[in-house]
N, C-alpha and C positions, 0 to 999 in steps of 0.2 A: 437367646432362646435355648432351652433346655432340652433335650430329645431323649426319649428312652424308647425300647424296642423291646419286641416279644418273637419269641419263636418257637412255631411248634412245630416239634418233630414227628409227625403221625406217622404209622406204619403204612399208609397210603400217600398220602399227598405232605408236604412239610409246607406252614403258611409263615409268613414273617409281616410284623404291625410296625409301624413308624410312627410316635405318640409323640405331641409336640407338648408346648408347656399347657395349653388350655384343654388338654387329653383329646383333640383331632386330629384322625387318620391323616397323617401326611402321605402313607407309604406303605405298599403289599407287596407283598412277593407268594407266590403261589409255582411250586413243583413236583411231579412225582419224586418220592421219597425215594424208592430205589434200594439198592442194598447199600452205600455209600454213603452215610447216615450226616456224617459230617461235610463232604460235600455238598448233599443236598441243603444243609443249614446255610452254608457258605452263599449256594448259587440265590437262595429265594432272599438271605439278607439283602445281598447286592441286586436286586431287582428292586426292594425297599427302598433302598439307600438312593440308589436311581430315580424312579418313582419322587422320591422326597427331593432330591437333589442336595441332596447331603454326603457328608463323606462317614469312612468309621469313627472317626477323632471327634465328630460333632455328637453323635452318642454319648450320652452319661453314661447308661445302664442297658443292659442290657439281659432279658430272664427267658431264660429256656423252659419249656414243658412239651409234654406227650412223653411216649415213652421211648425214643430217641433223647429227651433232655440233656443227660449226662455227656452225649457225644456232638455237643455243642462247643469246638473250641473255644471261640471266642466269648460264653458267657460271662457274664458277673454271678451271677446265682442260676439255679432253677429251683422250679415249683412243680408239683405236681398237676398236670391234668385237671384233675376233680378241681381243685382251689382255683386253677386260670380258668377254666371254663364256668364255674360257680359264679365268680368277679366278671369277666367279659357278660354273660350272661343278665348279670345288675346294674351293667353297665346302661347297659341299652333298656331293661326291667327292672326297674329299680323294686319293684312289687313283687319279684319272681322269691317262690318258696321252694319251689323243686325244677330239678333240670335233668331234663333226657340228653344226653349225647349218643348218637348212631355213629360209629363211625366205620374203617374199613375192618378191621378187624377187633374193635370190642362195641359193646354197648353199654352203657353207665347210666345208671337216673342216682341222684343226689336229692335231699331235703335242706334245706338249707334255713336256720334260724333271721332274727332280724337282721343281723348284722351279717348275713350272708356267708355265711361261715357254714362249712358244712358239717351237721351232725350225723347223717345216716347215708349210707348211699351201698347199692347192689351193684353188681356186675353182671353182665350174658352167662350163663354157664351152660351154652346148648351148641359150644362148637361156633363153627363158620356160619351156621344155619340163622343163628342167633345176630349176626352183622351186617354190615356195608356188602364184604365179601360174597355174601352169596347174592344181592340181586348182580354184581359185575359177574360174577360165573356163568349164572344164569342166563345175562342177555351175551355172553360167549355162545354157549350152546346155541341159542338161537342164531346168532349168525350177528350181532349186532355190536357197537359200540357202549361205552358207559353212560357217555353223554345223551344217548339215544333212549336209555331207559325210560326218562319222563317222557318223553312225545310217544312213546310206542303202547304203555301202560295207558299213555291218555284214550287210547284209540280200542280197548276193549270195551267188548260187550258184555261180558260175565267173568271173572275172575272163575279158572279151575281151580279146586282143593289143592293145598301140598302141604301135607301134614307132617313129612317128616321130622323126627326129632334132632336130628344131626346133618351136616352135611353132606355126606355124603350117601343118606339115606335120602332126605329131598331133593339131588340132583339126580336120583337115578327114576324119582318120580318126576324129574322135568321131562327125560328121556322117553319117559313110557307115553307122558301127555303128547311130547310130539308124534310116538309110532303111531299112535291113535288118531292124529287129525286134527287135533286143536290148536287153534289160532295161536302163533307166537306172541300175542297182545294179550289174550286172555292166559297166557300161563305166565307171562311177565308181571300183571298185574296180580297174579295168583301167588308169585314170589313174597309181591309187599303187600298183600293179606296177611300175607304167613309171618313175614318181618314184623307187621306193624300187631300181630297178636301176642306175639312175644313181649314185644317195646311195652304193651300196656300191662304183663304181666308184673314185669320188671319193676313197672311205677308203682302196683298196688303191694310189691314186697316193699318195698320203701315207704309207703301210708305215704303217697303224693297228696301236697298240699297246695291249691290254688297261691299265685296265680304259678302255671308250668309252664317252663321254656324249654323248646325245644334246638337242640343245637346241630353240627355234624352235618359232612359231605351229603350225607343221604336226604337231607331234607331239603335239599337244590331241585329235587323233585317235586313237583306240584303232587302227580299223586299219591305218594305218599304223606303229603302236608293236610290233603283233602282226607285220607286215612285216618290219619291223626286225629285231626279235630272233631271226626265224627264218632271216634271212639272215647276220645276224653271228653267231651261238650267243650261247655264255658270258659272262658279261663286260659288260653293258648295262644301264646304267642310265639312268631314264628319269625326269623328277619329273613331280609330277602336271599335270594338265591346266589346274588354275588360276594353278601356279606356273610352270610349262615358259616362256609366254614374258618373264617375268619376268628370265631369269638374266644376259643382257647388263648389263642397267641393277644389278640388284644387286653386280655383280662389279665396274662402275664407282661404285658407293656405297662398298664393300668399298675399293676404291684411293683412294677421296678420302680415307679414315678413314686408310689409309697413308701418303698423301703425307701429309695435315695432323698425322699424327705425327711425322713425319720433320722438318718444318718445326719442330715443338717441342723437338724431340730435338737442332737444330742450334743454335737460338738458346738452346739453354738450353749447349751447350758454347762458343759464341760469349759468352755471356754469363762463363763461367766462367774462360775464358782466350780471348782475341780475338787471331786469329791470322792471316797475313796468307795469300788462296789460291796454288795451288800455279799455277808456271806454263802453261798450256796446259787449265786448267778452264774449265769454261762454268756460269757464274753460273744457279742453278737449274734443271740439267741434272734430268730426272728420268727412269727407264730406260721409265716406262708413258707415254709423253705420244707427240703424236705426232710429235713433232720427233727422238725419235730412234728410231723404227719397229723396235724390236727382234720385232713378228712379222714 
């Protein structure tokens, strides 16, 4: 049996996937990222490896991504973000044409052609305000946990405004909502108002195209999944809360099992008739890596 693995390095949380030969999750690993980029790769593989009951030696491949990648000792290659999450994404949606990613500190929507390849994609340019980061800020102030965010959000009656355009202009409207008396549930859910007007802003700089996936920690939240879908209609798919932030690192599991095919597939016609490269090739060029940033 063959195994390859993904790991993504988020600037929140770092996920690690264990892919066997029929691409089923054998294996997760899930950690806060930390400042300690490369340990944290290290701790969430060996949760995977664990998990699978595998050792490192049983790994073929192994593909880094987020924006930790490069501080992944142990990889074989990485990928960018945008490409693993695009791929993990089609994995599970094979119909998916655009994909939202929320995560703790960026937000990305991508379009994506047939062959799931990404042609267009935006980024947040509104600060922390614009992220993951500010509803975990936010349910700070309030007095609460990360994990608490969705039960707490579920439990308002009216969403307060917070219109700030930055973060630290909307936290100091969280501040004022509280001198004032308002429910920590309705200024919680007033946060992922704010989040999720953004998120759709983002999609329609991209010309989002049916069907949309949506990815990232933040959508472990029911309320903002119920945000989502009522701001986009039709068309929205969402995986569960256990799997959601899982899809970057699988999608780069998913392209290690490709490239390490491809790498078979060549030396087996190299092998077959050995032939000399064509002028103007680059020696192990591969279209998902990050040398040649086709998102």
């Amino acid at each position: 049996m063959i195994y390859t693995a993904g790991i993504d390095v988020g600037s929140t949380y770092t996920k690690a996937v264990v892919l066997d030969a029929r691409n089923h999750v054998v294996g997760r690993g899930l950690a806060r990222t930390g400042f300690r980029l490369a340990e944290a790769a290290e701790r969430v593989y060996g949760l995977a490896l664990a998990e699978a009951r595998l050792e490192p030696r049983d790994v073929a491949y192994v593909m880094s991504t987020g924006y930790g990648r490069f501080q992944v000792p142990f990889r074989t290659l990485q990928v960018t973000d945008l490409t693993a999450a695009a791929r993990g994404a089609a994995v599970f949606f094979p119909g998916t044409r655009t994909v939202l990613d929320i995560g703790g500190q960026t937000m990305k929507a991508s379009r994506l052609d047939e062959g799931h390849r990404v042609t267009a994609f935006r980024l947040n340019d509104k600060c922390a305000a614009g992220t993951g980061a500010f509803l975990e800020k936010t349910a700070r102030y309030l007095g609460y946990e990360t994990e608490e965010i969705g039960p707490l959000a579920a439990t308002s009656r009216q969403p307060v405004p917070i219109s700030g355009v930055c973060a630290v202009f909307a936290e100091s409207e969280v501040i004022n909502h509280l001198s004032q008396g308002a429910a920590p549930a309705d200024i919680m859910l007033g946060a992922i108002v704010s989040l999720g007007d953004r998120a759709v802003q983002l999609l329609k700089r991209v010309h989002m195209q049916p069907e949309v996936t949506l990815v990232g920690g933040i959508l472990r939240f029911e309320p903002m999944v119920a945000l989502m879908r009522a701001r986009i209609g039709a068309g929205v798919n969402v995986l569960a809360p256990d799997v959601v932030q899982f899809v970057a690192a699988l999608g780069a599991a998913w392209l290690g099992r490709r490239r390490l095919q491809a790498a078979g597939a060549t030396a087996a016609l190299a092998g077959a008739a050995a032939a000399p490269m064509p002028a103007g090739a680059v020696e192990g060029r591969d279209p998902t890596c990050d040398a040649c940033r086709r998102d």
